[in-house]
N, C-alpha and C positions, 0 to 999 in steps of 0.2 A: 493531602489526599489527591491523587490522581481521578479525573474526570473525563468519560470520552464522551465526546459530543460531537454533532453532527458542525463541520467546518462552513464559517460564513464569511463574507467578502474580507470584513474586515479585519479575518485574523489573516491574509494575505500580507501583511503587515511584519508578522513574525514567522510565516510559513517559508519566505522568499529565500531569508536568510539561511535559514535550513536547508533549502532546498540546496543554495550556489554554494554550501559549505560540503555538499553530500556527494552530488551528482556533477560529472564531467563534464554533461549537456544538459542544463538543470531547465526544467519549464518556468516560461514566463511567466510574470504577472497576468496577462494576458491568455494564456495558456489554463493557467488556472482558472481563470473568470468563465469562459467559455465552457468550461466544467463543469462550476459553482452553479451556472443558472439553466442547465440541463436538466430536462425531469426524468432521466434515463442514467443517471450517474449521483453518484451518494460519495462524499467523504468526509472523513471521521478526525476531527483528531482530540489529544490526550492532552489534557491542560492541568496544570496544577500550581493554583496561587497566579491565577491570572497570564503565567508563561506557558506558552507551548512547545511541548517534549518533542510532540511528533504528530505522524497525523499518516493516511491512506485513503486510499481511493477503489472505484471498480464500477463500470461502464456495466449496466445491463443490460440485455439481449432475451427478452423471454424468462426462457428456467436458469439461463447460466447468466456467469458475471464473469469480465476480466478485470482482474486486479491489477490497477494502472501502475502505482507505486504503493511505497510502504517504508516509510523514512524514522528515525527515530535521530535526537539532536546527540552527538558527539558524546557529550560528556552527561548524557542521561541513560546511556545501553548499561544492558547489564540488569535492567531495574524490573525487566517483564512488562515494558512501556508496547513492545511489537507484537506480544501474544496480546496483549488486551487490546489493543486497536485489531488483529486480525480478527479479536473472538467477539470483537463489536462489529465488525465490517459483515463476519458470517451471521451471525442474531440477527442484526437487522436485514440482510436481503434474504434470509430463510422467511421471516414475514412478508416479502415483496415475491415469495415463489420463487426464487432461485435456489437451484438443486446439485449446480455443479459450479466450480468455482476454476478459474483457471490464474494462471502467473508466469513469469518468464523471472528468470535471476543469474546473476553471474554467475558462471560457473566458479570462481573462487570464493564467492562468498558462501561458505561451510557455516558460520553462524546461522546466516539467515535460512539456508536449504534446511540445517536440523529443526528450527523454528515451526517452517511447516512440515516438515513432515511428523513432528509432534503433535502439530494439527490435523493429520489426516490427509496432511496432499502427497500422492507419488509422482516419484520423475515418468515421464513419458513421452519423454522428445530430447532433442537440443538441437540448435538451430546455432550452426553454425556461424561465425561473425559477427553477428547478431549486434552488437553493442559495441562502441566507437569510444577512443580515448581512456584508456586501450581498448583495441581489438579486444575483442572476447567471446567466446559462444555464452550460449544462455539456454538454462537449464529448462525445460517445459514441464510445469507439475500443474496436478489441478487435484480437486478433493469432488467427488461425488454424493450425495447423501438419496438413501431411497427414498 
């Protein structure tokens, strides 16, 4: 059974790997720490039997939040691991007053843009270049709630 919880130092451990297997310019250890011990930043991730599938993030600002990443491990997609860490990431800073949710995503990646916009985020930008190794623009959605 899949569990989302809130991500601590020490799952840094198994977050890394994920991380350098996901992303071109993947964050540090380091990176992540500076995160972890923030009181303005919340991340989540999805464990089951002790491994972690995946895990996200999102920097708060007031009523909104940007959603820093949103990773799920290679040969776990597919399973409904990235709705239930997005639908944890929104529960819980709906409790912290946050009203609008914002993201940025490759523009090739058609998986994950259907993801949220099943969620409720619409495109409303893209930012050209935006993302290195490859080049890429990046798609700007965010989701509002009254």
């Amino acid at each position: 059974m899949v569990t989302i919880r809130q991500m601590e130092i020490p799952d840094l451990d198994q977050v890394l790997p994920i991380e350098e297997a996901n992303f071109s310019t993947p964050w540090t250890a380091n990176g992540f720490f500076t995160f972890l011990i923030r009181e303005d930043a919340l991340f989540l991730i999805a464990e089951e039997d002790g491994e972690i599938l995946g895990y996200c993030g999102i920097i708060l600002s007031l009523d909104e939040g940007e959603i820093t990443n949103v990773c799920v491990r290679e040969d776990c997609r597919r399973r409904g691991i990235g709705q239930m860490l997005m639908e944890g990431l929104i529960r819980e800073t709906k409790k912290a007053g946050v009203r609008v949710w914002h993201l940025e995503v490759r523009q090739s990646n058609e998986s994950a843009i259907r993801l949220y916009e099943k969620l409720g985020f619409v495109q409303d930008g893209l930012r050209k270049g935006y993302y290195e190794a490859p080049k890429e623009d990046a798609v700007l959605m965010s989701r509002k709630e009254d």
